[in-house]
KEKE-3310 file (N, C-alpha, C; in steps of 0.2 Angstrom, whole numbers, plus 5000, padded with zeros to 4 digits):
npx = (4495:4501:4513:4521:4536:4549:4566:4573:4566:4574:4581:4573:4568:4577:4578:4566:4568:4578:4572:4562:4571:4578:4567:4561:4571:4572:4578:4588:4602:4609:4610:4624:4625:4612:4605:4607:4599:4585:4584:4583:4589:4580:4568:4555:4546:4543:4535:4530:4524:4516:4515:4509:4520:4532:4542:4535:4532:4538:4538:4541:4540:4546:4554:4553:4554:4546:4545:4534:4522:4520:4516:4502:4498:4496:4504:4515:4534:4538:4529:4527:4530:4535:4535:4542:4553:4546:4539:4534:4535:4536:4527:4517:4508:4495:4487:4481:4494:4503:4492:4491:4499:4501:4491:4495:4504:4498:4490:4497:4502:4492:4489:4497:4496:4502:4506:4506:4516:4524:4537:4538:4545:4539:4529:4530:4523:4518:4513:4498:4494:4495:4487:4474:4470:4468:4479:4486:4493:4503:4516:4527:4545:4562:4571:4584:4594:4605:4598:4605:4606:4611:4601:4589:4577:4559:4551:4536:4527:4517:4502:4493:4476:4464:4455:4440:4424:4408:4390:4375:4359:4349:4335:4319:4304:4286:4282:4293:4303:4321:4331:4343:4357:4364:4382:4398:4418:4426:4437:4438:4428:4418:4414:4400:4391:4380:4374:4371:4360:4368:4385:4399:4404:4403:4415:4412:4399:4386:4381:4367:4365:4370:4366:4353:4355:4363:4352:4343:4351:4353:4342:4331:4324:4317:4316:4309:4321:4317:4310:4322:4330:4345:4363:4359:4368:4384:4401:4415:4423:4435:4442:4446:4443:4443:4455:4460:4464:4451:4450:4434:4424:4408:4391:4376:4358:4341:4326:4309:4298:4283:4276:4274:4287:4291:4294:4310:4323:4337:4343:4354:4361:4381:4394:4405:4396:4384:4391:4395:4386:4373:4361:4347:4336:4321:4323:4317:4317:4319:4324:4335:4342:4341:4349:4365:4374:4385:4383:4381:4380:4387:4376:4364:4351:4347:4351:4341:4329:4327:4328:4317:4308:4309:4312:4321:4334:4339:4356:4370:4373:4388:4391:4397)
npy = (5807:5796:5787:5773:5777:5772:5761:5766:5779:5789:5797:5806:5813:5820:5827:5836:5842:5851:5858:5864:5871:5879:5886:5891:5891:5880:5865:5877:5875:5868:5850:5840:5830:5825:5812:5807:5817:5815:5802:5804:5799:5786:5786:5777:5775:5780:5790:5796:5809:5810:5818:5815:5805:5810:5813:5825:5827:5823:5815:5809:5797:5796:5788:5796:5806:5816:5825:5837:5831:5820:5821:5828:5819:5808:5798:5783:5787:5778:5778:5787:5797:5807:5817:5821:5828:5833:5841:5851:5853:5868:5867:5861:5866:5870:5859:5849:5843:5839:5839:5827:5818:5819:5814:5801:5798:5801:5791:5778:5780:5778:5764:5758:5761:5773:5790:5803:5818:5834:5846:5867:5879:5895:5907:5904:5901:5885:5884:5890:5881:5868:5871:5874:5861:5855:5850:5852:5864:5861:5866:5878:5884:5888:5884:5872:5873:5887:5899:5904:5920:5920:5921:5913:5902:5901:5886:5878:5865:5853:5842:5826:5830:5819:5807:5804:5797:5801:5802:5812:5822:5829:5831:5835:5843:5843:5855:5860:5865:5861:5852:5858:5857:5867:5870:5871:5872:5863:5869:5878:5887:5902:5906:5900:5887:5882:5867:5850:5835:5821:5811:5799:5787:5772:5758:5745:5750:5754:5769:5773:5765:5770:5784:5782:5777:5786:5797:5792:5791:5804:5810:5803:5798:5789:5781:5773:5763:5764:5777:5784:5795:5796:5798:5814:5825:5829:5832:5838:5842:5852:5853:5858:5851:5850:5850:5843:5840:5838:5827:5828:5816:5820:5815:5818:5814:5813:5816:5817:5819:5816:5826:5843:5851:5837:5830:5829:5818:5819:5810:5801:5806:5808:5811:5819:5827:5829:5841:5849:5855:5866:5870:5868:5867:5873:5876:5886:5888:5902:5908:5903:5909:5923:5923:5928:5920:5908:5892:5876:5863:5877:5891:5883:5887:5890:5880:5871:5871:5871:5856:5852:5858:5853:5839:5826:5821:5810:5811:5813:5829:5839:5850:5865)
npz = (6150:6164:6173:6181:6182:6171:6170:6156:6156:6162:6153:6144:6156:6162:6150:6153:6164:6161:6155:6163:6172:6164:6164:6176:6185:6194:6197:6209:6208:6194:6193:6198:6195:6188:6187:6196:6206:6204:6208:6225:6239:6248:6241:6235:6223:6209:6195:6177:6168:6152:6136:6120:6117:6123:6138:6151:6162:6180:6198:6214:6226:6243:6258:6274:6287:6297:6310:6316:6306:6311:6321:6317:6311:6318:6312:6314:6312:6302:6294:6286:6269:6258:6246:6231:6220:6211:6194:6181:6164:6156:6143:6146:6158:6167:6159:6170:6173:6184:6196:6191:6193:6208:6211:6207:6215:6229:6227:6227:6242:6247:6249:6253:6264:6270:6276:6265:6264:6262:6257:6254:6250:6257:6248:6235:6219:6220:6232:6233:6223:6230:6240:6234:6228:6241:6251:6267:6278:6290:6295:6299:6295:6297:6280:6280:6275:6263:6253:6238:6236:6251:6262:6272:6269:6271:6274:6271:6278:6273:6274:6263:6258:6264:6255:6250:6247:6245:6250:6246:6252:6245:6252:6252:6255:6253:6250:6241:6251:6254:6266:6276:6285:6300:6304:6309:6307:6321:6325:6317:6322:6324:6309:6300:6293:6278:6274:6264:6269:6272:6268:6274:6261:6265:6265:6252:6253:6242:6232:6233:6244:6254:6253:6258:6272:6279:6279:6285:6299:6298:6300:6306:6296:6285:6269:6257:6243:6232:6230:6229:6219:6210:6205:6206:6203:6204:6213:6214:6232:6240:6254:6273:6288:6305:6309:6298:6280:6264:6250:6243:6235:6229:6229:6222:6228:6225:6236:6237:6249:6257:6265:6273:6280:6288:6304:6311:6316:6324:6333:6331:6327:6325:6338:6335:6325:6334:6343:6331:6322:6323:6322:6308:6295:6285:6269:6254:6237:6234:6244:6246:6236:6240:6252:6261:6268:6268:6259:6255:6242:6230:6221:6225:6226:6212:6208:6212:6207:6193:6194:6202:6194:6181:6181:6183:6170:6168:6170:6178:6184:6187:6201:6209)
capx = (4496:4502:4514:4526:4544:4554:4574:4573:4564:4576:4587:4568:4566:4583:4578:4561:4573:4584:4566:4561:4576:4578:4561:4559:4576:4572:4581:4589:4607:4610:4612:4631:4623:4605:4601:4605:4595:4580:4583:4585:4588:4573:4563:4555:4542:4542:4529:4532:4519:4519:4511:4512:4528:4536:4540:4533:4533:4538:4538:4545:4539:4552:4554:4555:4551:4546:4539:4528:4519:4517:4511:4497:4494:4499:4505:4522:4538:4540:4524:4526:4530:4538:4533:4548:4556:4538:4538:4532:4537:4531:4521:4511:4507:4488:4482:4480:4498:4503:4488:4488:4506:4500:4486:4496:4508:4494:4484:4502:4503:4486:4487:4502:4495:4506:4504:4510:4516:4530:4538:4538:4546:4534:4530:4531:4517:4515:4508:4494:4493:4494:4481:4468:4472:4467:4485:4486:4497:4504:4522:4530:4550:4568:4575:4588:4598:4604:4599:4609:4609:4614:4597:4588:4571:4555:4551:4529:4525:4511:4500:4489:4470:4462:4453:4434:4418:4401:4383:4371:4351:4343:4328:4314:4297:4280:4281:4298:4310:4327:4331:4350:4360:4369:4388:4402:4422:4427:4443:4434:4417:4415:4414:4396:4391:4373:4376:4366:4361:4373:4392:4404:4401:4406:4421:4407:4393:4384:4381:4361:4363:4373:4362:4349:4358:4366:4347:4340:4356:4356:4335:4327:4318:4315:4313:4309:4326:4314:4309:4326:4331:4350:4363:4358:4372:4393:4404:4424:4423:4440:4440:4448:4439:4444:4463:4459:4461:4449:4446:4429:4420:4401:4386:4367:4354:4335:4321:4305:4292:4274:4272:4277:4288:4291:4298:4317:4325:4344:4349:4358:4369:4389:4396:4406:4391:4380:4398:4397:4378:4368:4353:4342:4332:4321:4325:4315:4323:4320:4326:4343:4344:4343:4353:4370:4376:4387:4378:4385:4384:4385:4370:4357:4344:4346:4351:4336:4321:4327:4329:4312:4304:4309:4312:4329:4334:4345:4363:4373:4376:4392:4390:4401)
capy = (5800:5794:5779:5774:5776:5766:5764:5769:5786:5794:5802:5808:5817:5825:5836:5840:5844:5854:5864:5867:5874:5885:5894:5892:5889:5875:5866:5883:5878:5861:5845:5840:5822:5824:5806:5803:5820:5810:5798:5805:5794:5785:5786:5771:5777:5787:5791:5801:5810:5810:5820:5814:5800:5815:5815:5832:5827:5818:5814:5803:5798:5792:5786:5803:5806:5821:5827:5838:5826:5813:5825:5832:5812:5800:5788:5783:5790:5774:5775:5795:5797:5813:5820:5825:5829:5835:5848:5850:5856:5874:5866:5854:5870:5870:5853:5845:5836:5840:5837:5820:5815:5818:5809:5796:5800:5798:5783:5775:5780:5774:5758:5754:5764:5779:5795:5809:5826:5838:5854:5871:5884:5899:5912:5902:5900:5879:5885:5890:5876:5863:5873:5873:5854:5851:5850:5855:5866:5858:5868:5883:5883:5889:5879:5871:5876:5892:5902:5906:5925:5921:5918:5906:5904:5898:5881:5878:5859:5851:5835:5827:5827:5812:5804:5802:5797:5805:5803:5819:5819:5832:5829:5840:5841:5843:5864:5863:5866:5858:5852:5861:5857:5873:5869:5873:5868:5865:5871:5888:5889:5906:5901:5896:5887:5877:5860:5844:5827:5817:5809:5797:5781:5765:5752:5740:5750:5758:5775:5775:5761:5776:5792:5781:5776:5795:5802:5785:5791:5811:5812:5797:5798:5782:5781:5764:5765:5767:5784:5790:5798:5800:5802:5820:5828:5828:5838:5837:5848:5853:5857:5855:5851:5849:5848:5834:5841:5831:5829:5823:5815:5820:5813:5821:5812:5820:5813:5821:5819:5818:5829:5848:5852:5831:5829:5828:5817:5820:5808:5798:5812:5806:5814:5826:5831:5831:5846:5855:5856:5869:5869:5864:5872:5871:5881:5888:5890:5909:5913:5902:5914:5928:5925:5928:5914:5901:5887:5872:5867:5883:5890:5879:5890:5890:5873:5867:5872:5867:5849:5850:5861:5849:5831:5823:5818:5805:5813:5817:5834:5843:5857:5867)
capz = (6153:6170:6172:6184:6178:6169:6168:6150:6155:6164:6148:6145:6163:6162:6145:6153:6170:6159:6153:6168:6177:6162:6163:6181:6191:6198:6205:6210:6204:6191:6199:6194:6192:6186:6187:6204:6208:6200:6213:6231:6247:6252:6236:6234:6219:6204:6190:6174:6163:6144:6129:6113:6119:6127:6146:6153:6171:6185:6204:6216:6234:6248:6267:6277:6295:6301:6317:6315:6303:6314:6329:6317:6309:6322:6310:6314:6308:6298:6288:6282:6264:6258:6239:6229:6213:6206:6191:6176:6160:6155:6139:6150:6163:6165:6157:6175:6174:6190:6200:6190:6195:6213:6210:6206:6222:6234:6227:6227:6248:6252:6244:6257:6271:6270:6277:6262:6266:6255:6261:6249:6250:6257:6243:6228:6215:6222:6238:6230:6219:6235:6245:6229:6230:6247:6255:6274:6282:6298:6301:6295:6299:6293:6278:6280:6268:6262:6245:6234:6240:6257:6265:6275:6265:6274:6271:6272:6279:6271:6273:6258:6262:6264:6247:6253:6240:6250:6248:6250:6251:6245:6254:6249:6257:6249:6248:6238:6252:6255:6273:6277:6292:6300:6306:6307:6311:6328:6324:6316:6329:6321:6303:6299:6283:6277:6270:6265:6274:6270:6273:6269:6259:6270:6262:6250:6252:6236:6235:6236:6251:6258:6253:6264:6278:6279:6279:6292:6304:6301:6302:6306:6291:6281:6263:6251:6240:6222:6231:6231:6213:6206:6209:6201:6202:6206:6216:6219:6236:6241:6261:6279:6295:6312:6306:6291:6274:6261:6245:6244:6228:6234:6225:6225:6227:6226:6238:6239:6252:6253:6270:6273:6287:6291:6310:6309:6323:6325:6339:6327:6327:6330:6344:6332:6323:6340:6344:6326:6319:6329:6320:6303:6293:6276:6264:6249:6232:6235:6252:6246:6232:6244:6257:6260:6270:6266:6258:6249:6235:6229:6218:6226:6224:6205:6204:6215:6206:6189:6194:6202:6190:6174:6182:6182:6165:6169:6166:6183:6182:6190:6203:6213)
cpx = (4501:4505:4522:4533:4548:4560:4577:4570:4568:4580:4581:4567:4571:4581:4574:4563:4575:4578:4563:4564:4579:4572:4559:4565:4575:4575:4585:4597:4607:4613:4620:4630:4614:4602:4599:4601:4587:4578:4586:4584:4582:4570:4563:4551:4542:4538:4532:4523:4520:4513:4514:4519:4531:4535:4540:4532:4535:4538:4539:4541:4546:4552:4556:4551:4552:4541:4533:4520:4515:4514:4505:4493:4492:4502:4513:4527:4540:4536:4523:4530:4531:4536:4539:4551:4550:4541:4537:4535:4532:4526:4518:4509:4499:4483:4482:4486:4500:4500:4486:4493:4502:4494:4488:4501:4503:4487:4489:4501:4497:4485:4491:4504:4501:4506:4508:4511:4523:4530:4538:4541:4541:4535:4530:4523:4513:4514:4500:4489:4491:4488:4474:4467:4470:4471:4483:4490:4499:4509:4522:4539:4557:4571:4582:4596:4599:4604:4602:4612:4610:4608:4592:4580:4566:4552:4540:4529:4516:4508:4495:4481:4470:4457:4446:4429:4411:4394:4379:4365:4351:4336:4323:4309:4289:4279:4289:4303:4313:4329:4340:4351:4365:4377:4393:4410:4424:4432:4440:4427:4417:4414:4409:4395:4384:4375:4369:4361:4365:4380:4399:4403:4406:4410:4413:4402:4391:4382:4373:4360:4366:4370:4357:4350:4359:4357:4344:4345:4355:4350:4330:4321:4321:4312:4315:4316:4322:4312:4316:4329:4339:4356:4363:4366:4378:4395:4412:4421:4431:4441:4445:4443:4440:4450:4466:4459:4458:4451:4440:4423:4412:4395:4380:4363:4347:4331:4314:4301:4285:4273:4278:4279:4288:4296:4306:4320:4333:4345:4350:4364:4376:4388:4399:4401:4386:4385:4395:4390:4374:4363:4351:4338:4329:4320:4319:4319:4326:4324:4335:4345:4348:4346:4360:4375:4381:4383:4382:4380:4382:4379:4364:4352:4342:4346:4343:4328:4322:4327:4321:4305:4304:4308:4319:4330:4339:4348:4364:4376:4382:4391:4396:4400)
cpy = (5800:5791:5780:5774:5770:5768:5769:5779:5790:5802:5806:5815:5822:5829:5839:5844:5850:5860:5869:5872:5880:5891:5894:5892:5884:5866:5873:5881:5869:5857:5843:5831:5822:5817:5803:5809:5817:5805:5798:5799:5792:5785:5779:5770:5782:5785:5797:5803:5813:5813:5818:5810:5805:5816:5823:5832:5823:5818:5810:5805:5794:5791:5794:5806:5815:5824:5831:5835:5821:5817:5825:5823:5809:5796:5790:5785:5786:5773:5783:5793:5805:5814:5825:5823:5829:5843:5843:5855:5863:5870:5861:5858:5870:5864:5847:5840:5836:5838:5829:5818:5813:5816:5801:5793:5795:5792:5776:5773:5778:5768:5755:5758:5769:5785:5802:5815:5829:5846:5857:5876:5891:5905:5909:5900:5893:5881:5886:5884:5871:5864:5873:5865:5851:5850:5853:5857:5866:5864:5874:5885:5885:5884:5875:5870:5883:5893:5904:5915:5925:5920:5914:5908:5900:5893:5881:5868:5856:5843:5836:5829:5819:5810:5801:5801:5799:5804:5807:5817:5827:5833:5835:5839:5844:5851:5864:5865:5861:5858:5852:5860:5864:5871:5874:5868:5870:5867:5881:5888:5892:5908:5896:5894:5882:5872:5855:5838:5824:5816:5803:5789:5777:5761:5747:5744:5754:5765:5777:5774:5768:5782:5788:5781:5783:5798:5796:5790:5801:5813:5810:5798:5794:5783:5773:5767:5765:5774:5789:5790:5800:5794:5809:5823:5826:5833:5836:5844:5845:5855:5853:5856:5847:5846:5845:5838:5836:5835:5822:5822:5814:5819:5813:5815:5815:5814:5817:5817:5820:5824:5835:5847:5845:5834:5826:5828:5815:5818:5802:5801:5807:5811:5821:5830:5832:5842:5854:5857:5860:5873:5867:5869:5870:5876:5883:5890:5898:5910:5909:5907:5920:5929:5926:5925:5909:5897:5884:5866:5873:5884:5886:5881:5891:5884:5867:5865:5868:5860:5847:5850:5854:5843:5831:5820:5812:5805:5814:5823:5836:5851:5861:5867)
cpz = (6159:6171:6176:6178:6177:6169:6160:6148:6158:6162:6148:6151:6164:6158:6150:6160:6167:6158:6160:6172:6172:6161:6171:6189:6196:6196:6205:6205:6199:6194:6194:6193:6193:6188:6193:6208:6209:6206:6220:6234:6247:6246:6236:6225:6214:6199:6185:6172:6156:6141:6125:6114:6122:6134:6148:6161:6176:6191:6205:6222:6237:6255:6269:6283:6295:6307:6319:6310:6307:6320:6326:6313:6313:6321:6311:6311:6301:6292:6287:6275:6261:6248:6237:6223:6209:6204:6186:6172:6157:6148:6141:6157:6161:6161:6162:6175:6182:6197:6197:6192:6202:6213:6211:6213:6228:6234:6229:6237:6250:6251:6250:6262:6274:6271:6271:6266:6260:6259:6252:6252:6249:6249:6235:6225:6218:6228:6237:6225:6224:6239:6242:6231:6237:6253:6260:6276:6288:6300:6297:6301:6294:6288:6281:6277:6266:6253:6242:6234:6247:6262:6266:6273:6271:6271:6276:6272:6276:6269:6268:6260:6258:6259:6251:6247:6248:6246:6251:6249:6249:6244:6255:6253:6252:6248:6244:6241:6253:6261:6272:6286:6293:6305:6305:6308:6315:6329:6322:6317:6324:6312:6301:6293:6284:6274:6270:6267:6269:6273:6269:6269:6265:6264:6260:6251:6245:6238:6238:6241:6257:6259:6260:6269:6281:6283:6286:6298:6305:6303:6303:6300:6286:6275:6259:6246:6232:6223:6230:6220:6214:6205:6200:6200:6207:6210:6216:6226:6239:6251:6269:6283:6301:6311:6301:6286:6269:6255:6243:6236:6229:6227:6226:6225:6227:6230:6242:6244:6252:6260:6268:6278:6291:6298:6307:6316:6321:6329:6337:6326:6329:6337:6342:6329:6329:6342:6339:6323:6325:6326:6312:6303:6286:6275:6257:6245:6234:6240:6252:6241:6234:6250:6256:6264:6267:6265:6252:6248:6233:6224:6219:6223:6217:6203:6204:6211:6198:6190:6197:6196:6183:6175:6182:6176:6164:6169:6175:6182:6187:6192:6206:6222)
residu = (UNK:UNK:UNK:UNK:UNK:UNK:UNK:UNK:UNK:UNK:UNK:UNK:UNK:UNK:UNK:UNK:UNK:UNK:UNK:UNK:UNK:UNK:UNK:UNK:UNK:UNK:UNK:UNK:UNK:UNK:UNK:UNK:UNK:UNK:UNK:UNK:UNK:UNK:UNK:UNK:UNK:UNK:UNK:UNK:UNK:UNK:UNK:UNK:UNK:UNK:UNK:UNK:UNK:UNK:UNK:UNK:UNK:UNK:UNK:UNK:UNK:UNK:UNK:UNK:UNK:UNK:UNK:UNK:UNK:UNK:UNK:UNK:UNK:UNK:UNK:UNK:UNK:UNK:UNK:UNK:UNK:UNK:UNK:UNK:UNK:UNK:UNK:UNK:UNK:UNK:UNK:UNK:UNK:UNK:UNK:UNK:UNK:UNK:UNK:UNK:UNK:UNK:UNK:UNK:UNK:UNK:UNK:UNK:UNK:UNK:UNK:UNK:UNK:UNK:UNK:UNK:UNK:UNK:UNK:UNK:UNK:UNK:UNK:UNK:UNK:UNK:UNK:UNK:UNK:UNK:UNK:UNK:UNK:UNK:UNK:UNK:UNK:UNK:UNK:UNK:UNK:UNK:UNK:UNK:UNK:UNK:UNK:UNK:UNK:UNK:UNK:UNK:UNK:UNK:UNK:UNK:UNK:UNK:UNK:UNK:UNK:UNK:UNK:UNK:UNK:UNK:UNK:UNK:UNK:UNK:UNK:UNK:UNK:UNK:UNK:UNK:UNK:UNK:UNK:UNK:UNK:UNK:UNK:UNK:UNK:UNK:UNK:UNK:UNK:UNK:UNK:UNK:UNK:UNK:UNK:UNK:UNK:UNK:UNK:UNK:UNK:UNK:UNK:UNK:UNK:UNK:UNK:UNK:UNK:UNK:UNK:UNK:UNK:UNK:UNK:UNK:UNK:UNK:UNK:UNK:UNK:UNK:UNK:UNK:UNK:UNK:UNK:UNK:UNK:UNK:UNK:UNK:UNK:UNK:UNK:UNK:UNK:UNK:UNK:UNK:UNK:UNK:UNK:UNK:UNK:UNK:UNK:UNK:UNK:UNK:UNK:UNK:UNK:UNK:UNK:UNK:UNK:UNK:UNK:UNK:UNK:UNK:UNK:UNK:UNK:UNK:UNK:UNK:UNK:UNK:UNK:UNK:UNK:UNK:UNK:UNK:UNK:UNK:UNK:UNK:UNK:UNK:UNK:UNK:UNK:UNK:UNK:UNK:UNK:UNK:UNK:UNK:UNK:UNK:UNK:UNK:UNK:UNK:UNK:UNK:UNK:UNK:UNK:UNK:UNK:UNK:UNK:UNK:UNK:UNK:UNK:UNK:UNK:UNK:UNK:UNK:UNK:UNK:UNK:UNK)
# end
């Protein structure tokens, strides 16, 4: 469990501080006043998390300008948000506290239109962790500070992604295949991958008003909303594109067609999909099977056929 902190929590944060710093050295040396460590300059926000009445985590966000941030955001130096004094206790490693702390981190900053970011220390196990997560790496630059053996460690700069919900089509036509857009990002041209119809829900709109719209705008194709079926299946997709990391909460929807091979008019395209989509294609379960392409979500080609082959049974399933 989740919950901001209270003044009463902080004898609490201290042992699991003291656990921490015993199995992982972190902080590198012990603060000579733990409480006020707890509470660097600037923090406006902290949050713990508990097992069993036991705190086992915490983090703090704070006011914190920096440049490279704001060059690769825009948002002013005044509206950045810095991530700090995040760890976890070694027996709460692996049951999602972490990424629920920072969960709680960046629903806090979007709330009050904040841009997060948090420096790491290159080489460390949390580079990893942040890049699974979605994190973005803007900088890479000399601490500021020297280590405890005498040298000057490299500090890795990182912004959150940005928190999106999405509606996909997979829209089918009367021979069983799936219509695939081919892209890429314009950041990495050379980096093809096959993807959906679909995009990112509208503020108020529902997710099937948006599976439709998506499919109206990405292939002038018009469907009655009792034709469209789901959503079938879920996805978290974790990803950067065109310097944005997301994390995007995507949701399938199935819609078949009565014709083979329907005309598919793409000048609804955006301007950045006009850029990054350079071509379209239907697929058959087989030939997603057999290719070796990129192609998301993953295992289409096995997902595809049982959903057509059986029917949807009501349940949204989770894919990758």
């Amino acid at each position: 469990m989740v919950r901001r902190r209270a003044e009463d929590d902080i004898a609490g944060c201290v042992r699991a501080l003291a656990a921490v710093q015993a199995a992982d050295g972190y902080p590198t040396a012990w603060p000579a006043d733990p409480e006020s460590w707890l509470n660097p300059p600037g923090a406006t926000a902290a949050w713990v998390a508990e097992i069993g009445g036991v705190i086992v985590g915490h983090v703090c966000v704070g006011s914190a300008a920096d440049a490279a941030v704001v060059a690769h955001t825009g948002a002013p130096a005044d509206r950045l948000a810095a991530v700090k004094r995040l760890f976890t206790t070694p027996a709460a490693r692996r049951r999602g506290v972490a990424a629920a702390l920072l969960d709680a981190a960046s629903a806090h900053a979007a709330e009050h239109g904040l841009a997060l970011w948090l420096d790491v220390v290159d080489g460390e196990p949390a580079v990893e962790f942040y890049e699974r997560l979605g994190w973005l790496l803007v900088d890479r630059r000399p601490a500021d500070w020297m280590a405890q053996d005498g040298l000057r460690r490299t500090m890795r700069i990182y912004v959150a992604p940005v928190q999106r919900v999405a509606a996909r089509v997979l829209l089918v036509d009367a021979a069983g295949r799936v219509l695939l857009f081919h892209g890429s990002d314009p950041r990495v041209p050379g980096e093809l991958f096959w993807f959906t119809v679909g995009g990112g829900v509208e503020p108020d709109e529902d997710l099937g008003a948006a599976a439709l719209r998506e499919m109206r705008e990405e292939t002038g194709i018009r469907l009655d909303p009792d034709r469209l079926v789901g959503p079938v299946w879920r996805r978290a997709a974790r990803f950067a594109f065109d310097g944005v990391g997301y994390r995007s909460d995507e949701w399938f929807f199935l819609a078949v067609l009565a014709e083979t091979t329907p005309a598919v008019d793409t000048s609804g395209f955006t301007e950045l999909e006009t850029d990054t989509v350079h071509g379209r294609r239907w697929w058959s379960a087989d030939e997603l099977r057999r290719s070796s392409e990129t192609i998301y979500p993953a295992g289409l080609g096995e997902l595809l056929p049982e959903l057509l082959g059986d029917g949807w049974d009501g349940r949204t399933r989770t894919v990758e």
